[in-house]
Phi, psi and omega in degrees: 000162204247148170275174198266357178297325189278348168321280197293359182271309188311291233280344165290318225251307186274339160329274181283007165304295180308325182273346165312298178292322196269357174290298170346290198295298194302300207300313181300267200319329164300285251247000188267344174263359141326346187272318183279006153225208190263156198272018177275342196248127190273140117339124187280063185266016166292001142327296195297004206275320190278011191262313160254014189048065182230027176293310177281342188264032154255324198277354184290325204243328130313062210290349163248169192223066137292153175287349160304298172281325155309354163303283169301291165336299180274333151295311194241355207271109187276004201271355191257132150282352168236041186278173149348281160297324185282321202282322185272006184256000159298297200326300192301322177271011152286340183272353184259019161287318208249340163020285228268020187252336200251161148299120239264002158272358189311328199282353202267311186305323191276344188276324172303319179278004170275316172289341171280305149337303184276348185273324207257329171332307164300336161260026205249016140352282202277120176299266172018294199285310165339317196254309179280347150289309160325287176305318184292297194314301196307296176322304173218088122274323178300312218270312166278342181289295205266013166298287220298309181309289198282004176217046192235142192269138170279063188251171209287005194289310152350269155353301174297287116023251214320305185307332185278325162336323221265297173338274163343290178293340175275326203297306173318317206276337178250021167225030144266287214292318221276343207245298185281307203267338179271307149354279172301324186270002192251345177245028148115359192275091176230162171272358214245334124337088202283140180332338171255351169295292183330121188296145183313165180020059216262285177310358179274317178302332137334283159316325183287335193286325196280314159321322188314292210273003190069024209225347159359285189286320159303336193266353177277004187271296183267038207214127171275304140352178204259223189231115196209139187331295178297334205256343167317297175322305193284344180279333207229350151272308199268332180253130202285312198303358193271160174247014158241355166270201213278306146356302199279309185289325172295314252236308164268351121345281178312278150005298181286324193295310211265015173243354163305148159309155199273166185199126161271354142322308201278014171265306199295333176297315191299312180276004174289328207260348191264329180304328194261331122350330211238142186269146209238020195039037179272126160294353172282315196306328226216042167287326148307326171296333210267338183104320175294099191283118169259147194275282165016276214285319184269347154276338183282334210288324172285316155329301208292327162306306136356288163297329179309310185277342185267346172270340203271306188301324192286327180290296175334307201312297213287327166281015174242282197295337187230067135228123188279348197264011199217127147328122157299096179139352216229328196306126171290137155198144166226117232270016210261328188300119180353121172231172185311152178279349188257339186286348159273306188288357156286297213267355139248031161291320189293315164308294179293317193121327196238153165285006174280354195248046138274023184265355230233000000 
């Protein structure tokens, strides 16, 4: 059995493994569709801000949301928690606590990318230096993610490993959709919207939600049809084959959770989180079941996820992640019970990363 500081270092170390790469992935894939559309039409990139939740403690210190200084911020700003640099230099230091549990080239690959980070994060200004820096961080982050699959035992060190990935990658997949995809349908992009009504490159932005996320090709796989609203939403909330929606992830969650010592905290979270997942045929619930897709509806359905994940994380936290004097899996908690009012915004400062989900 792993004690739980070390516990909590593996379940950190995929955590921020996963936010490494998918900060990467948004920031690359935003700057890559500028090429795809025309050069009269400006780029959002306070996007990026609300996508990794750094809008407010970027607006404390900024008053425009150019792409230079939002650039900088979300990349090289060592002071954002949730920048680049801050995330692989978390990433880095749970694995080097944690070594002698992992593979031992995993430390060689995250130490290159991590130094290549810290050299290229301040040029990444220059679109250019930007996309080939991007791209090297995705490859092999792509390259130790798939060390851990194949040269790892599925034992609870794994387990831990996966879980916080999954966590994480749903948590993404549903502030992506929650930032962009609510955007494009709150600005006319509906099916219920006739094609000529529809905002221009209404689908390259589209594409873009999906690049974000990595599933382009998959959904262009499961779909005979073009790229249309409902059936995106519905590829990447719902459908358990994709391995970036939120279904797939809750699912393997789930999964990692039943191979854990049983905790009915982390049981009662896991089913609060499938429940808020799962469309229950409600009008707030269910905008990918009814086919109209509304931006409203479809952020509380994501909100409602959201919170969901924030109960999921805190129940792992208090039956695994805490008392350093206890065996991981043996820890007593309850996670129901009255806590300090700043010890809930660590953690979900900690969840996100950032101090914005102190709206929460």
């Amino acid at each position: 059995m792993l004690l739980s500081r070390t516990a909590s270092d593996v379940y950190w170390f995929g955590r921020h493994l996963e936010r490494a790469e998918s900060i990467a992935r948004v920031v690359d894939q935003h700057t890559s569709m500028l090429v795809d559309l025309p050069v009269d039409i400006e780029a959002d990139w306070s996007v990026l801000l609300g996508v990794t939740g750094a809008t407010d403690s970027f607006a404390e210190r900024y008053d425009t949301h150019d792409e230079g200084r939002i650039i900088a911020f979300t990349l090289a700003d060592i002071s954002n928690p949730s920048s680049l640099v801050r995330t692989i230099s978390a990433a880095r230091e749970n694995l080097r606590v944690t070594r002698q549990l992992l593979p031992r080239s995993a430390w060689e690959t995250l130490n290159r990318v991590h130094h290549e980070v810290v050299e290229q994060a301040t040029l990444c200004g220059d679109r250019a230096v930007r996309r080939v820096t991007l791209h090297n961080v995705i490859d092999r982050l792509r390259q130790l993610g798939g060390l851990l699959d194949a040269a790892m035992a599925r034992d609870d060190t794994w387990r831990l490993c996966q879980l916080g990935r999954h966590l994480e990658r749903a948590d993404l997949t549903a502030r992506v959709l929650d930032v962009r995809a609510a955007t494009l349908l709150a600005a006319g992009s509906r099916e219920d919207v006739p094609p000529a009504d529809r905002s221009p490159y209404e689908d390259v932005r589209w594409l873009g939600v999906l690049r974000a996320l990595e599933a382009h090709h998959m959904y262009m796989r499961s779909t005979t049809g073009g790229v249309e609203p409902t059936s995106v939403l519905r590829f990447l909330i719902d459908d358990a084959s994709c391995p970036r929606s939120i279904a797939h992830c809750v699912a393997t969650m789930s999964d990692l959770l039943g191979a854990l010592p049983d905790r009915p905290p982390t049981a009662a979270a896991l089913d609060r989180l499938v429940d808020a997942v799962r469309p229950d045929g409600s009008a707030d619930a269910t905008p990918v079941e009814r086919g109209a897709v509304v931006a409203p509806t479809l952020h509380r359905r994501l909100e409602r996820t959201q919170r969901a994940l924030i109960v999921t994380h805190a129940a792992i936290e208090a039956a695994y992640l805490t008392g350093d004097a206890h065996p991981a899996g043996t820890l007593r908690a309850d996670v129901s019970s009255p806590m300090p009012g700043m010890a809930i915004r660590n953690w979900l400062v900690r969840l996100i990363g950032v101090p914005d989900m102190k709206t929460f």
